[in-house]
N, C-alpha and C positions, 0 to 999 in steps of 0.2 A: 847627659850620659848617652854614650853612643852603643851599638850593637853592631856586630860584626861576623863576617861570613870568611869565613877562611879557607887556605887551604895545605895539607902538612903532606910532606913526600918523606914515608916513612924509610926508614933503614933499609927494608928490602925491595923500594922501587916503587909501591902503587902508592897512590894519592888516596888522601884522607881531607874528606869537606866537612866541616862544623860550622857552626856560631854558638857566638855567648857577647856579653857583656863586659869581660875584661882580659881579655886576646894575652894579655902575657900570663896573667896565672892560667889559663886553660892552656897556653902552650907550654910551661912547665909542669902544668898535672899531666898533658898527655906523656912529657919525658920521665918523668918521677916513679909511673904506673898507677897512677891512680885514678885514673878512669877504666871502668872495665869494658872489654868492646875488643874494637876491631884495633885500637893500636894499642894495645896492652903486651903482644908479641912480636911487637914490630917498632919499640924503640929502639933509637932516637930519632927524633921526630925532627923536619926540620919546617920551617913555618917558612911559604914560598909565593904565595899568595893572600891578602887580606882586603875586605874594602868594608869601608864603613856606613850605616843605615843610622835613621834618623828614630827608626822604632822596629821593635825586636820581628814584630810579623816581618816587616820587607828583607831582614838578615832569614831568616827562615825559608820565605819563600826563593829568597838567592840558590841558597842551600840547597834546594830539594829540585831545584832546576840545573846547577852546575852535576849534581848527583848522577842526574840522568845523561849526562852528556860521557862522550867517548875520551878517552885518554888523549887522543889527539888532540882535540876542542880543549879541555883544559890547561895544556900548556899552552895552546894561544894564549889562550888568558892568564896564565903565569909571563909570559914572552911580555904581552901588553898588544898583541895583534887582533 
C-alpha cells in the first residue's frame, strides 16, 4: 500500500496539498464535501498533481514542504519542470 501527496486546484483558483493513503476516495470526499477545511467552499476540486511514497511520513513530509512553497513553484511541479 502506497501514500501519497497531492495536489487539487480548487474551483476558484488556489491550490490545495494533502496526503492520504487512497488518492481517489480522498479526491472524491474533497468533491462531495466531506471534508471540512479549506476546500469545503471551494468545490470542485480538480486533482493536478499526485506522486507516490513508500511510507506515509515521506507523503507528509512532501506535503508540508510543497505547502511552503509559492504558487509559482508549484506549478512547476504540476508542468513536470
Amino acid at each position: 500500500m502506497g501514500f501519497f501527496v497531492y495536489i487539487l486546484r480548487c474551483s476558484d483558483g488556489p491550490y490545495y496539498t494533502g496526503h492520504t493513503d487512497d488518492l481517489e476516495k480522498r479526491v472524491e470526499s474533497h468533491n462531495r464535501g466531506e471534508i471540512l477545511g479549506y476546500t469545503l467552499t471551494r468545490q470542485l476540486v480538480e486533482l493536478v498533481f499526485a506522486a507516490e511514497f513508500g511510507f506515509r511520513i515521506e507523503a507528509l513530509e512532501r506535503e508540508r514542504q510543497i505547502k511552503g512553497w509559492t504558487r509559482r513553484k508549484k506549478e512547476a511541479l504540476i508542468r513536470g519542470d
